[in-house]
C-alpha positions, 0 to 999 in steps of 0.5 A: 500500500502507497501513503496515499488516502485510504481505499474504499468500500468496493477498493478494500473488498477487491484488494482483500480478493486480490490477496486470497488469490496470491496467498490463499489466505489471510489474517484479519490482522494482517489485512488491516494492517496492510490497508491501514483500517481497524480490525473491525473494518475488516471483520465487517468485510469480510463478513459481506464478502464471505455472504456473497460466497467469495470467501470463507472466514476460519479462526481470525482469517480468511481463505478461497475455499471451504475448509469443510469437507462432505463424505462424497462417493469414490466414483465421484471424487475419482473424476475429479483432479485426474492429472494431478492423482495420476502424477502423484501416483506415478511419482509415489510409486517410484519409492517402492523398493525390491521386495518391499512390503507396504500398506495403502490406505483407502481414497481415489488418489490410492486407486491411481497410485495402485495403477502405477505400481508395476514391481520388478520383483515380489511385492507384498501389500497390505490395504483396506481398499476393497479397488486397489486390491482388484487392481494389484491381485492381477499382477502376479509378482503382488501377494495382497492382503486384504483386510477385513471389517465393516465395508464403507459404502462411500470409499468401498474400503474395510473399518473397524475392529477386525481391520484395526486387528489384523495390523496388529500382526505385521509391520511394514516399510511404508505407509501410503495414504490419502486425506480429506484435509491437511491444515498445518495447525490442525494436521491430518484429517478424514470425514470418517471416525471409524476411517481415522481410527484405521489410519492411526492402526496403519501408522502404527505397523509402518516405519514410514508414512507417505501421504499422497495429497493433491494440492485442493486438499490443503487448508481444508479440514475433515471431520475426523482428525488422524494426527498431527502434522509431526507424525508424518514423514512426506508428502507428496503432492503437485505443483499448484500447492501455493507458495504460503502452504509449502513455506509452513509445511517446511517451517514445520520440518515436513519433507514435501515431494512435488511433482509438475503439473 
């Protein structure tokens, strides 16, 4: 902002838009302190931005796109951000190792991940996704274990006590999973508890943690919380991630593994 007399009504708004557009989010304080307004004229702000749909307001800031996440069946988020999935896939894929033993979560990011797997040698695999053991058990060089529990209608994945027990049983080099929503301050989440609840089991047997996530999954959240930020090892996600979100995961000593778009 130049020293010249303070923006108006419609100016603020615009400037405001501007801003979410560059960084994906915004503090209150940091907008009024940008505009050289009170925090209250910019609470008011965004409170008719946010009524016209242009924005959504989240703990004293403001951000594009809704943080909240709806439970959506798999066949309809699979149509969704192909070329992104398809890459991080091929990409994760890559890191799978001679003899390997790993395990894959549930999610359509994990379908285009189990696609790309194309093992040299013997791979064993352990998964609650009803899909990607239909893609792997076709490829003779892959020994799948699926495990068992309550079908989820809407990710055609296993939860529950059988699945969560069955883990107890083995241990792998890595863990590959997909999340509903990656906020830096509230961590990993999922719309399902009985979904969450597995995810941790998962973590639990695998020395390391993977997780494949398109760039529209950051800054939202889902209803169930997995974990912190810190119990991860890596992400793998695609350029469109902005530079904002990619400086606080690096602050907070989080590897991120991005491939072009």
């Amino acid at each position: 902002m130049s020293d010249q007399q303070p923006l108006n009504l419609n100016e603020r708004h615009q400037y405001i838009l501007n801003v979410l557009q560059q960084q994906g989010s915004a503090s209150v304080s940091d907008l009024a302190s940008r505009m050289r307004v009170s925090e209250v004229t910019i609470r008011k702000d965004l409170s008719v931005l946010e009524q016209q749909k242009k924005l959504y307001r989240a703990h004293g800031s403001a951000i594009l796109i809704s943080p909240y996440i709806s439970d959506r069946h798999v066949s309809e988020k699979e149509k969704h951000n192909v070329t992104e999935k398809r890459a991080i896939g091929i990409k994760a894929a890559e890191s799978i190792t001679a003899n390997d033993s790993i395990i894959i979560a549930s999610g359509t990011t994990m379908l285009y991940f189990a696609r790309e797997i194309k093992p040299q040698s013997h791979l064993t695999v352990i998964t609650a996704s009803v899909q990607v053991t239909s893609i792997l058990s076709q490829n003779d060089l892959v020994e799948v274990y699926q495990l068992g529990g309550f079908v989820r209608h809407s990710s055609v994945s296993v939860t529950g006590n059988f699945a969560e027990e069955m883990l107890r049983n083995f241990h792998c080099s890595k863990l590959f999973i997909g999340v509903d929503g990656i906020d830096p301050e509230f961590g990993l989440t999922t719309t399902n508890v009985m979904e969450a609840n597995l995810n941790r089991a998962m973590m639990n047997a695998s020395q390391k943690v993977i997780v494949l996530a398109d760039s529209t999954k950051f800054g939202r959240r889902g209803f169930s919380k997995i974990c912190e930020l810190e119990s991860i090892d890596e992400i793998i996600t695609d350029s469109n991630i902005s530079p904002l979100m990619l400086q606080q995961l690096n602050d907070r000593g989080i590897m991120v593994n991005i491939v072009n778009i």
